[in-house]
C-alpha positions in Angstrom: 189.7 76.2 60.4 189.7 77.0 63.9 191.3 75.1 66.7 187.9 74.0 68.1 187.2 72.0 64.7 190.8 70.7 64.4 189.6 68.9 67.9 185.8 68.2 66.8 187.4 66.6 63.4 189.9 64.6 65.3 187.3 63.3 68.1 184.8 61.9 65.4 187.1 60.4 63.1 189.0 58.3 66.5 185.0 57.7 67.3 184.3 56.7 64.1 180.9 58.6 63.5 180.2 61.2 61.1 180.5 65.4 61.6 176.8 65.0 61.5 175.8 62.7 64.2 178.6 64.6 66.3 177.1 67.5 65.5 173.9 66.0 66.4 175.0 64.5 69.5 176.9 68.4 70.9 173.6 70.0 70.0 171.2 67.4 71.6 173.3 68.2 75.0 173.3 71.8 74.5 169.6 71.5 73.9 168.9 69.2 77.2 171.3 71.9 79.0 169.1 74.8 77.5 166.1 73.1 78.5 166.8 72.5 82.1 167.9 76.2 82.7 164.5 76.9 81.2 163.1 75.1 83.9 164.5 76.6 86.2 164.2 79.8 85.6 160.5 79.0 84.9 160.4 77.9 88.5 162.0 81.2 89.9 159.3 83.1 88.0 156.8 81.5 89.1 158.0 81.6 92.7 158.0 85.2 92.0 155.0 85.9 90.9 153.5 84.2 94.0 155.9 86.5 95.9 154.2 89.2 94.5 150.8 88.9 94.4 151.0 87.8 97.9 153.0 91.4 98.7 149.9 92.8 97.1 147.4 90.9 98.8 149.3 92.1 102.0 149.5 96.2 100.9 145.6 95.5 100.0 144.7 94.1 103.3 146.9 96.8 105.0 145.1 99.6 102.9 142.2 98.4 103.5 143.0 98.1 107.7 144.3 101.8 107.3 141.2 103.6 105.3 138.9 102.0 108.0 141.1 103.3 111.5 140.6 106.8 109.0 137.6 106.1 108.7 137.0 105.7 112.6 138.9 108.6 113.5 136.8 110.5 111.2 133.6 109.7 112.9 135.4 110.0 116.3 136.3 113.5 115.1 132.9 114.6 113.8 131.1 113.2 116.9 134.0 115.7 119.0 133.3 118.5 116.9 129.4 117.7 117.5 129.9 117.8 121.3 132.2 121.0 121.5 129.2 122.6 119.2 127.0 121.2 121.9 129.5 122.9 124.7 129.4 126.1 123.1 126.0 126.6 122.8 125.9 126.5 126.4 129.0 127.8 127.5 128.4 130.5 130.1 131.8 132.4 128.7 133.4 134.3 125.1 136.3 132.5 126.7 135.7 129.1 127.1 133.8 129.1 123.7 137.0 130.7 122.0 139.1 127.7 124.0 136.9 124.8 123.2 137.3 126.1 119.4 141.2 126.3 119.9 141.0 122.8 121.1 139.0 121.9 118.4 140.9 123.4 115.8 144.4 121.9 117.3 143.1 117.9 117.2 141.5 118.7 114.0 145.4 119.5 112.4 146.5 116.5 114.2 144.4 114.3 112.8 144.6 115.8 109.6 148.5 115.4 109.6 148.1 111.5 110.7 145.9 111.0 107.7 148.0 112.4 105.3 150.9 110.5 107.0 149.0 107.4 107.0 147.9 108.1 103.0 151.9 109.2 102.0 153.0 105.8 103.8 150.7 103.2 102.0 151.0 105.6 98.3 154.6 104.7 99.6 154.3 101.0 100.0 152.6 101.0 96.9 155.1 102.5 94.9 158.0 100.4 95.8 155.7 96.5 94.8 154.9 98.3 91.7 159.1 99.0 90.9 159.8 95.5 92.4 157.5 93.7 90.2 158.7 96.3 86.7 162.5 95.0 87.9 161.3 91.3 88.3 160.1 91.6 84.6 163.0 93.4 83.3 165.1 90.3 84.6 162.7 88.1 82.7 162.9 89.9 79.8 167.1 89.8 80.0 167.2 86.5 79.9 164.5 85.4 76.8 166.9 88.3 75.0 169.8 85.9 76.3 168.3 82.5 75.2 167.0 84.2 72.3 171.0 85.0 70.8 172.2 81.8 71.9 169.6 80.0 69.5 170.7 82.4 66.8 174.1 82.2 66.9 173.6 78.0 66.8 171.6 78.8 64.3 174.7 80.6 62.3 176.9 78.2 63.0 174.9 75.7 61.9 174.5 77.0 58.3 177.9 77.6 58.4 178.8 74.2 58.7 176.1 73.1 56.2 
């Protein structure tokens, strides 16, 4: 006999109530305790879910906004490339035909590298709500593995005593 029941057997019999109803009584007040950190942790999840789907709704909107300025620079591009044709059908000169293509060719690799900046930075923004949400749920599943021993070992230590 443990310490712990030494005391538990000397507080019920100077209450005068059975082991049971004392029993009864500490498990009743665990339960309430259990039952109020289950609320709110429920609460925290809840508050992180709308944290997260409103992250996401922001990385939508923002990939959205970004495929459309790509979009625009693409047909601000392809009407450029349509007016240096039209250039070089009339240029006068090999020379300024060979410029106007350098020119053409040196925006075209800019833009080219701010699109696949632009794509690498939202692929990059994606990447990070997708790992906060997995961590978010590996907290949640920590703490049902938690709750879930505690109930067990009151469950052991109730047969025990039985």
């Amino acid at each position: 006999m443990t310490t712990d029941n030494r005391i538990s057997r000397e507080y019920v019999d100077n209450q005068n109530i059975t082991l049971k109803e004392h029993i009864t009584e500490v498990f009743k007040e665990f339960k309430d305790s259990l039952d109020s950190r289950f609320k709110v942790v429920d609460t925290r999840f809840i508050s992180i879910d709308k944290a997260i789907e409103l992250a996401r709704n922001e990385a939508d909107i923002r990939v959205t906004a970004a495929r459309e300025a790509s979009e625009k620079r693409l047909d601000i591009l392809n009407e450029f490339r349509k007016t240096v044709e039209d250039w070089t059908e009339n240029a006068a000169t090999k020379e300024s035909v060979q410029s106007l293509r350098l020119e053409t060719k040196l925006l075209t690799e800019k833009l080219e590298s701010l699109e696949r900046n632009n794509y690498e930075r939202i692929d990059n923004e994606i990447e990070n709500l997708k790992l906060s949400r997995a961590e978010l749920s590996g907290k949640a599943a920590t703490w049902q593995v938690v709750v879930a021993y505690v109930i067990a070992v009151i469950g052991i230590i109730l047969n025990i005593i039985k």
